[in-house]
N, C-alpha and C positions, 0 to 999 in steps of 0.2 A: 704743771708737772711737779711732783715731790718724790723722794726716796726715802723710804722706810730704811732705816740704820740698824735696827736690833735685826739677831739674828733668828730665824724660823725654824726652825725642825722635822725632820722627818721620821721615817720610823727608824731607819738604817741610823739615822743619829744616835739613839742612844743602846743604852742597855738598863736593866732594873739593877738596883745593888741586893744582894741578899744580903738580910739580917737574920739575929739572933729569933730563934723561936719555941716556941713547945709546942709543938705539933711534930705528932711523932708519924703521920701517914697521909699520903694525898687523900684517903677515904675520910678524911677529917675536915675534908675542907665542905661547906655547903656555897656552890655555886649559882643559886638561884636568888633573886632578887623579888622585894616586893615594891611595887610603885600604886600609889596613887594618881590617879591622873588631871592636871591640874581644873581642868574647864568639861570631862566628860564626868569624871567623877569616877570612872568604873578602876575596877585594883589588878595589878598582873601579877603574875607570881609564877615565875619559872628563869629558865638561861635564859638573859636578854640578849639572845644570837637571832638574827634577822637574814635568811635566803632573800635575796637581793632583785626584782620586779624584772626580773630579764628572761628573754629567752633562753629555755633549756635550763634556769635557774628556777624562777618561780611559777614551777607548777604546781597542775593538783596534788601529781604523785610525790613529789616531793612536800608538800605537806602532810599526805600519809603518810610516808617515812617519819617525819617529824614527830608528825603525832603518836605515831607508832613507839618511837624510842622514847617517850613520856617525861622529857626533864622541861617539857614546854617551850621550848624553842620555836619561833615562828616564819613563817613564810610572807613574805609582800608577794604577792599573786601578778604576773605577769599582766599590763590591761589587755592584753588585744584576746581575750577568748572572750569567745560570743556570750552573750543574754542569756541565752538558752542553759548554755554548757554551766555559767555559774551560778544559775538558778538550782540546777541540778545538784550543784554541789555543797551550795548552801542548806540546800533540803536534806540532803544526806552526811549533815554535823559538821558540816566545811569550816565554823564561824571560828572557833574555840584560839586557835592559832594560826590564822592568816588575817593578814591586812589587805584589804582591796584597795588596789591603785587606781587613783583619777587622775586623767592628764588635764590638760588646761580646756581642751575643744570642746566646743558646745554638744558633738557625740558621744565624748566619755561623759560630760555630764548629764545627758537625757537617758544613756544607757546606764548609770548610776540612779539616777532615779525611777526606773521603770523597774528596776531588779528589787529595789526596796521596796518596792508597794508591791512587789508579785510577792515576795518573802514577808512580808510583815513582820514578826515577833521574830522569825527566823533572819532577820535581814544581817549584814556584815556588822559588827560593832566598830571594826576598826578602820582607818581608811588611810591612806598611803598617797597624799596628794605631791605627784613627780612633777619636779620640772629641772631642766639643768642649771637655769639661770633661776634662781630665787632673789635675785634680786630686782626685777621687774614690776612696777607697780601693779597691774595688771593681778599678777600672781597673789600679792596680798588683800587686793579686792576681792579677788576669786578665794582666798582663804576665808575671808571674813563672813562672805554669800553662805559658801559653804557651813559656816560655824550657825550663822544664824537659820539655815532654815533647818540644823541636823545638830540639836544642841548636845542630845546624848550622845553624841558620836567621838572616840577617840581618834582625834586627826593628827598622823606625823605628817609634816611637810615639810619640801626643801627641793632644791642644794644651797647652803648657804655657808660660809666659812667667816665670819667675821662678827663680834660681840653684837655691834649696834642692830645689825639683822637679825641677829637671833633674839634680841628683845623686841625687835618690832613682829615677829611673825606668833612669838607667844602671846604678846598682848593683844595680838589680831584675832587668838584663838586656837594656835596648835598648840597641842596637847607637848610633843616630841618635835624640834627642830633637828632635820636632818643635815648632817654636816659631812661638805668634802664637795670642790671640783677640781675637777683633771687629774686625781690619781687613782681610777680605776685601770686595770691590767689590760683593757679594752679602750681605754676612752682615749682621744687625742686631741681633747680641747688645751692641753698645752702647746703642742704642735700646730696646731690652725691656727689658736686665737691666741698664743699666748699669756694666756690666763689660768692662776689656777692660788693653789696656797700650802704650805707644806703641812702635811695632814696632822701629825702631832701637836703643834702650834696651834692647828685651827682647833681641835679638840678644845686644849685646854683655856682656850681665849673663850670660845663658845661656849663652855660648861659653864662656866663661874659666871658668864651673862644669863644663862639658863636659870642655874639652879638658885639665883637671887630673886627671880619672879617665880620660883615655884617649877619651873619649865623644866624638860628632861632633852637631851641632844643625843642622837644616833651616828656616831660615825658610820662614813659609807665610802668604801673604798680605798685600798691599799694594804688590804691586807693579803700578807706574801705566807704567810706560816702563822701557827696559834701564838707564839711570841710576839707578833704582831697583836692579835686582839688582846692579851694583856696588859701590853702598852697601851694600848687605847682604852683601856679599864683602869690603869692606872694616872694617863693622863684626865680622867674624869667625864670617858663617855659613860652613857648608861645603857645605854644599847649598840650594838656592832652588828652592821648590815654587811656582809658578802657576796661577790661574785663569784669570780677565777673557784675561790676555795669550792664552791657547790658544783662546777661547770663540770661535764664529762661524764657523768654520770648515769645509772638507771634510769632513773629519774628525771632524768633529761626530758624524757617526752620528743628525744629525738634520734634523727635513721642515724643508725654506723656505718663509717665507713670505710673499705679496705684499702693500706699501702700501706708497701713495701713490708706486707707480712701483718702490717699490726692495726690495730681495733680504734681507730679516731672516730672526734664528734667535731663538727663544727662550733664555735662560738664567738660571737661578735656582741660588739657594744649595739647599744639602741639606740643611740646617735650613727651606725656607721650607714654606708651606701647598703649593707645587706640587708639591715632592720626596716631602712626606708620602702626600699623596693619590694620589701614581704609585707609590711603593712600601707604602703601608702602610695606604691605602683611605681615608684620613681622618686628622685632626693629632687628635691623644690631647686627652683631655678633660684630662688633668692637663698640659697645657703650651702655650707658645704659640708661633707661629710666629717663627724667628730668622735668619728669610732672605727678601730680595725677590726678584722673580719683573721680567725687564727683557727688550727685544728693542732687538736691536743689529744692526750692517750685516753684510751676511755678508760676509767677506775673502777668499777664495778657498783657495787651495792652502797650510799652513802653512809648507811648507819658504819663502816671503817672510818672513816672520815672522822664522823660527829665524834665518834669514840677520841681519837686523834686529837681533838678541839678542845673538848670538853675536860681530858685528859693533862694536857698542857695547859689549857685556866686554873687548874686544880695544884698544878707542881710548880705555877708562877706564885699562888697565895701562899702555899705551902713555903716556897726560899725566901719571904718576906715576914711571915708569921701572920697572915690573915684568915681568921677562922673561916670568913666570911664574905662571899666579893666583895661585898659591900665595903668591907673596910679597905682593901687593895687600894685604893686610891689616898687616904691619909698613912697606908704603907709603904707606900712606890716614895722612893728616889731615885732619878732618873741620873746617870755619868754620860758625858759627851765621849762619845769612840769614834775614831777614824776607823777602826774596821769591826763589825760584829760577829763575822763567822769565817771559820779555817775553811776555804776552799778548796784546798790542794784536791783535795777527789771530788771537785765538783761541791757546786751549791745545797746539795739534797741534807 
């Protein structure tokens, strides 16, 4: 046993400092990014905002939206729709801004390959390989499989929060190492297992491992308000993956439902007992659940939202002086605050 002495951060840790700028209007900011990517080779160019592989999060329709509102923002695609359904969808331009999720099992992997040889040229370019624990050998064998028999293919993988991991998962062959466990708004692998890393911290340890090999890190998870994806754009992610923020929506792909007057959706973690028993009949005897199960308001139409998002990246560059996301991170100075917002009327 050892104890780590420095101290970790969260988002509530800090705040950005605003500097001196010339930029006279948020319409001045461009908040699109261009990446190359390191082992598929292919180039993005849009918001690196990422709807999150979950239920009621990443669906189809929530990719139309996305792709509808055109600043290219993309969707990780939830795994559990069938063959069929994403066949259909890849056929009908699905590809452009969604990432298709593969989980570890020998069925998301034979369903990944039988979708690629129905779609040929048409097939996903990107691929979103989930797991919670990225730290399991297994996982980076199963990265490596995957790299070699799908060399074009742009693969994010994760969860992984710590430097040494994320140079071993780039060198393995991801394109993007995803970062973050235990602080999604749903997940409760702090609470079971005690495990987790404070997600600011993990960003900026993970990037500067990343972007020394060439490699690109996606925070995923904790983000409470767009102030939040700022920081994690100034801490040095390059892409920012959400849940909670997408949840509740049109989009949802899921029923309403009525109390006490008002308009809720269900939504839960894909770790918890709801996810288990909708896709897998029941939570395995050898494990326990690492996800709660909440109902929240329903919000209407997302593109408010993205507006909301996109809007607040824009006025975070803008009190720093960065034309350009890109530069937000050699602009961020981040102050230690014991509190960063007046509550008196509530959080909102």
């Amino acid at each position: 046993m050892r104890i780590e002495q420095d101290y970790k951060l969260d988002f509530p840790d800090v705040l950005i400092r605003p500097k001196r700028s010339t930029l006279s209007s948020r319409s001045d900011v461009n908040i699109t990014r261009e990446f190359t990517f390191r082992w598929s080779g292919h180039r993005f160019n849009g918001v690196p905002v990422i709807a999150a592989n979950m239920d009621g999060v990443g669906t189809f329709m929530m990719a139309r939206a996305f792709e509808a509102d055109g600043n290219g923002l993309t969707v990780a695609l939830v795994k559990h729709y069938p063959a069929d359904k994403l066949i259909e969808f890849y056929r009908n331009g699905g590809d452009a801004n969604t990432w298709y999720t593969v989980g570890l099992n020998e069925e998301d992997y034979e369903k990944f390959k039988y979708v690629n040889k129905q779609l040929g040229d048409l097939a996903p370019k990107k691929i979103c390989l989930d797991v919670a624990n990225g730290y399991i050998q297994y996982f980076v064998d199963y990265l490596r499989k995957i790299r070699d028999q799908f060399p074009d293919k742009t693969i994010m993988a994760g969860n992984v929060v710590t430097g040494e991991m994320t140079e071993e998962l780039i060198l393995s062959g991801a394109d993007v190492v995803k970062i973050g466990v235990g602080q999604g708004s749903v997940c409760t692998t702090r609470k079971v297992a005690g495990v987790g890393y404070p997600q600011l911290s993990a960003i900026i340890e993970c990037a500067d491992a990343a972007h020394g090999l060439e490699g690109l890190v996606c925070s995923d998870g904790g983000i409470t308000c767009p102030g939040d994806i700022a920081k994690a754009y100034g801490a040095g992610a390059d892409f920012v993956m959400m849940g909670g923020m997408f949840a509740g929506h049109d989009q949802s792909e899921a029923e309403l439902i009525e109390e006490d007057g008002e308009k809720k959706l269900f939504f839960y973690g894909m770790a918890s007992d709801t996810a288990m028993k909708k896709h897998k009949g029941d939570v395995a005897e050898y494990r326990a659940s690492e996800g709660k199960t909440v109902k929240i308001p329903y919000r209407g139409d997302v593109k408010d939202t993205l507006q909301e998002i996109l809007g607040g990246i824009r006025s975070a560059c803008t009190y720093v002086g960065a034309r350009r996301l890109k530069e937000l991170t050699k602009r961020t100075t981040f102050v230690l605050v014991s509190r960063q917002l007046n509550t008196i009327f509530g959080d909102d």
